[in-house]
VOTI-364063 format. One record per residue (C-alpha): residue number from 1; residue in one letter; x, y, z. Coordinates in nm, 4 decimals, m for minus. Each point is the difference from the previous one (the first is absolute). Last residue first. Layout:
N
NUM,A,X,Y,Z
...
//
This chain:
189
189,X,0.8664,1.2896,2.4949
188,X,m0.3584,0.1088,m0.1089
187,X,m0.1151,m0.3158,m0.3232
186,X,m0.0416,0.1721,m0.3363
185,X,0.3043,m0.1019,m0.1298
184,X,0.2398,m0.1510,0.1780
183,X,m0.2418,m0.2368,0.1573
182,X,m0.2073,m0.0774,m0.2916
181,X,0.2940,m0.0269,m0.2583
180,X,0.1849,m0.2416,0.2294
179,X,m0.3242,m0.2376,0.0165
178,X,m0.0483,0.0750,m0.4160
177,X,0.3628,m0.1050,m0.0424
176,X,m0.0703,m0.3462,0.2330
175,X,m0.2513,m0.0914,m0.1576
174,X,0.1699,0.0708,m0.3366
173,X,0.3121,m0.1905,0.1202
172,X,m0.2540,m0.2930,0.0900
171,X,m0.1886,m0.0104,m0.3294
170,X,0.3537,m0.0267,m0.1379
169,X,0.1756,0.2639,m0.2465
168,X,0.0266,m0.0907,m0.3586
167,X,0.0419,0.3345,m0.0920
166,X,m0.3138,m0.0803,m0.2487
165,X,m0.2218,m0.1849,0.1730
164,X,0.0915,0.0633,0.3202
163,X,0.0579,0.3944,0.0691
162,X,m0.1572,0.0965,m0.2762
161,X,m0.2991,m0.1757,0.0055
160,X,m0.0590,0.0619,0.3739
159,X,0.0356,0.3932,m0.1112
158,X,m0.2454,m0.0121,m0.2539
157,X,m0.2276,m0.2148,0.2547
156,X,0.0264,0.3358,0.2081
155,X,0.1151,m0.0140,0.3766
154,X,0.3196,0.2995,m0.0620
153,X,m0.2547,0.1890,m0.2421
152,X,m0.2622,0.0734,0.2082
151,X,0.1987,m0.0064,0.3548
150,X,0.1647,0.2653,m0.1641
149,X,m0.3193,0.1657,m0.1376
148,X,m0.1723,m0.0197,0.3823
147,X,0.3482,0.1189,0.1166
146,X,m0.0250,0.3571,m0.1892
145,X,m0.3836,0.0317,0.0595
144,X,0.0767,m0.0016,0.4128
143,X,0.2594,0.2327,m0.0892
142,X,0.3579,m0.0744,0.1061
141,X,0.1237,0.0977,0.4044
140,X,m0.2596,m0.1772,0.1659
139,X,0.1008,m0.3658,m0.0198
138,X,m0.2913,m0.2234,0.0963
137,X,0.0295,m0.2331,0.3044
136,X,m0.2241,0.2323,0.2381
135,X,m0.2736,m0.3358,0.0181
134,X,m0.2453,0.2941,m0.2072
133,X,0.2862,0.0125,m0.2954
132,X,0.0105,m0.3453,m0.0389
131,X,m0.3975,m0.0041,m0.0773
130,X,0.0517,0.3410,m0.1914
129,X,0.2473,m0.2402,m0.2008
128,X,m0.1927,m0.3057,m0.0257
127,X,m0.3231,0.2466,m0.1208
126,X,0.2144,0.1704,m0.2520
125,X,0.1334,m0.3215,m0.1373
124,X,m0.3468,m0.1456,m0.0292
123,X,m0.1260,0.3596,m0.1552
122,X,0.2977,m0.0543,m0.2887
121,X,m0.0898,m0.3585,m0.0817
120,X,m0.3632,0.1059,m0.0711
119,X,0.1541,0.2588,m0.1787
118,X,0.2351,m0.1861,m0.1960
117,X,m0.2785,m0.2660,m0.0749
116,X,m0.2526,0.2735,m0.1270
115,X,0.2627,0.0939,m0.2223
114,X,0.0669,m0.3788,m0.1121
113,X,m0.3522,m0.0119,m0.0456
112,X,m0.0313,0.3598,m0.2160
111,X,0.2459,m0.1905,m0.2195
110,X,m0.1357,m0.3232,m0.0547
109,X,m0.3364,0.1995,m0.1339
108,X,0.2346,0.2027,m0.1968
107,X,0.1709,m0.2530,m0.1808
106,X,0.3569,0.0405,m0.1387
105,X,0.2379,0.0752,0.2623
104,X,m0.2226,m0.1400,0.2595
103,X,0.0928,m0.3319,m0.1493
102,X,0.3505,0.0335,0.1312
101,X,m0.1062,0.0467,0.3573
100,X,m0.2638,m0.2382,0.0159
99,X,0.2183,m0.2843,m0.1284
98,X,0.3036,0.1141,0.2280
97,X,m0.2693,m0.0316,0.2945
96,X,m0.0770,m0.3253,m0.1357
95,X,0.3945,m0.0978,0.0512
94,X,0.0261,0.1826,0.2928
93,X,m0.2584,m0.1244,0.2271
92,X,0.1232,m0.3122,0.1704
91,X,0.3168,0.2001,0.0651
90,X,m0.1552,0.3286,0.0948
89,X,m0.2707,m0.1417,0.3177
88,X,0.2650,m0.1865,0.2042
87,X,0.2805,0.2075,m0.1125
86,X,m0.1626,0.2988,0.1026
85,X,m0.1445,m0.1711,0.3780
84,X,0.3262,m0.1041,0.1065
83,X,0.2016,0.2697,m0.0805
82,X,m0.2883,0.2285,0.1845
81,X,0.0073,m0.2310,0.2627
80,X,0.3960,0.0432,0.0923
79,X,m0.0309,0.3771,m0.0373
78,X,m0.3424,m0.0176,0.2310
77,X,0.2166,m0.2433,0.2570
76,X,0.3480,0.2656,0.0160
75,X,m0.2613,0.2717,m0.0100
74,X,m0.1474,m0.1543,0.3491
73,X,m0.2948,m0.1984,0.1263
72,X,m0.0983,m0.1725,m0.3164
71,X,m0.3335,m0.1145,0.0224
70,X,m0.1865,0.2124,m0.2725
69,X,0.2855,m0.1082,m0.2641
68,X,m0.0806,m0.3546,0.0300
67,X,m0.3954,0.1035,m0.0215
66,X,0.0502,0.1568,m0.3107
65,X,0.2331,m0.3192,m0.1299
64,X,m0.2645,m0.1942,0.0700
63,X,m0.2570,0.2319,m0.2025
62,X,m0.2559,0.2067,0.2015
61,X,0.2529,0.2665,0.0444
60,X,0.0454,0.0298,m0.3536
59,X,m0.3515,0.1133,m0.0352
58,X,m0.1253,m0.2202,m0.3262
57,X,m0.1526,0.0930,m0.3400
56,X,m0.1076,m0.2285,m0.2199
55,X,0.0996,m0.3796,m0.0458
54,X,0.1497,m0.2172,0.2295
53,X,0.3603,m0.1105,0.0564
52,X,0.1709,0.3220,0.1054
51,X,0.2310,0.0706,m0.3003
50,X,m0.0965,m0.3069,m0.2079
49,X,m0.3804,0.0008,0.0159
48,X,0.0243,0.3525,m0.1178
47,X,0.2394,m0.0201,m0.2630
46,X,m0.2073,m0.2951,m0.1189
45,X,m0.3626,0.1922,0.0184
44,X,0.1569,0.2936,m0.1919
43,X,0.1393,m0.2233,m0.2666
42,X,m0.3343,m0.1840,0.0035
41,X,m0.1775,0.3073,m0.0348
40,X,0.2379,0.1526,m0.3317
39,X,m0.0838,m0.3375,m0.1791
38,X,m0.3682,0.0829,0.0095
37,X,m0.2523,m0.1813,0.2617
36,X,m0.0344,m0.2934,0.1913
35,X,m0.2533,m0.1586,m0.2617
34,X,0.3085,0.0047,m0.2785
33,X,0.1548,m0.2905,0.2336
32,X,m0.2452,m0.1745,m0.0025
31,X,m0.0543,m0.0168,m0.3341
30,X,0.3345,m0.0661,m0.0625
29,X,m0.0764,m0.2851,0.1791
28,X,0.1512,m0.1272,0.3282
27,X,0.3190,m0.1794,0.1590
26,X,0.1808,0.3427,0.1116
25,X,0.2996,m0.0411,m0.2246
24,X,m0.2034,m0.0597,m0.2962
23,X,m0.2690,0.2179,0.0623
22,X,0.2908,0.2383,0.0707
21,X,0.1702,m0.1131,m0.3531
20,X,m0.2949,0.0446,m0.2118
19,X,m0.1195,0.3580,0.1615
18,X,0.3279,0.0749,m0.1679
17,X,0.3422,0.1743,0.1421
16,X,0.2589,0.1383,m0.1816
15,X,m0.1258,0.3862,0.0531
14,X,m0.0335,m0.0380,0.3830
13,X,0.3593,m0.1117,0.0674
12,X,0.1135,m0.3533,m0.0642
11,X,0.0946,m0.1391,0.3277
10,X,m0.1460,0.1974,0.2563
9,X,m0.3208,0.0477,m0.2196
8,X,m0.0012,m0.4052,m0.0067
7,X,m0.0109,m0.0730,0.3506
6,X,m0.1416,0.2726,0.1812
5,X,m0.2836,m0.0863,m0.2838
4,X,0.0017,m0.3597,0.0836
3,X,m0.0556,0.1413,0.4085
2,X,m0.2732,0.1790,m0.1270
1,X,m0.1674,m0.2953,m0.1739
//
């Protein structure tokens, strides 16, 4: 049902969509569908199950793509993971992440979720970073704050939306934007 949701949300946005089409899509009643809680929960549960593949909170480094970054050996390898690991968990995610975004607009229970999400998102990138930071890798010449918001915004879904969806960019040339970001960015020369 989760996965319908990912689904439809993606497509349609959060307004558009009826408990009638994810029963639809997911092969189950209304009913069921209305016994997994408001609207607003599956939204949350699909941008969830999207971004890392479960639902509720997960340590990044307890992810694949966490435990890619863990093993580099070098910044050149942590830059290379880090493009690796964004576009692996922002392209599957964007459209229901779009959803969630827009919605929060106009529903405060979506809203203080998307906040929540931001911060969550915020203390992963702060925990990479001080992570990167304890190999010696980290730049120390900008605010630890400063790159934590730069890394932020450079590895947001807003920015994977950009970039491909509406430059028309490939999921490569983002990958490959977000690995040159990393290492000229925050990365020590």
């Amino acid at each position: 049902m989760v996965e319908a949701a990912v689904e439809i949300f993606s497509l349609q946005g959060y307004q558009a969509t009826t408990f009638a089409q994810l029963a639809e899509r997911a092969g189950v009643s209304v009913e069921t569908v209305q016994k997994h809680g408001p609207k607003s929960a599956l939204l949350q549960a699909a941008v969830e199950m999207a971004s890392f593949g479960v639902e509720g909170e997960n340590d990044f480094f307890d992810s694949e793509a966490g435990r890619s970054v863990l093993a580099a050996q070098n910044p050149d390898e942590l830059a290379a993971a880090v493009g690796q690991a964004i576009l692996a968990i922002n392209a599957p995610s964007a459209g229901a992440w779009t959803a969630l975004a827009g919605a929060a607009q106009g529903d405060p229970e979506l809203r203080s979720h998307h906040l929540q999400m931001l911060g969550l998102i915020r203390a992963q990138v702060d925990a990479v970073l001080r992570w990167v930071d304890g190999r010696g890798w980290l730049r120390q010449d900008v605010s630890h704050d400063e790159l934590v918001e730069a890394i932020c915004v450079i590895t947001s879904v807003e920015s994977y939306v950009r970039f491909v969806e509406l430059d028309g960019k490939t999921p490569e040339e983002y990958r490959a934007f977000v690995t040159r970001a990393m290492r000229e960015t925050v990365l020590a020369p």
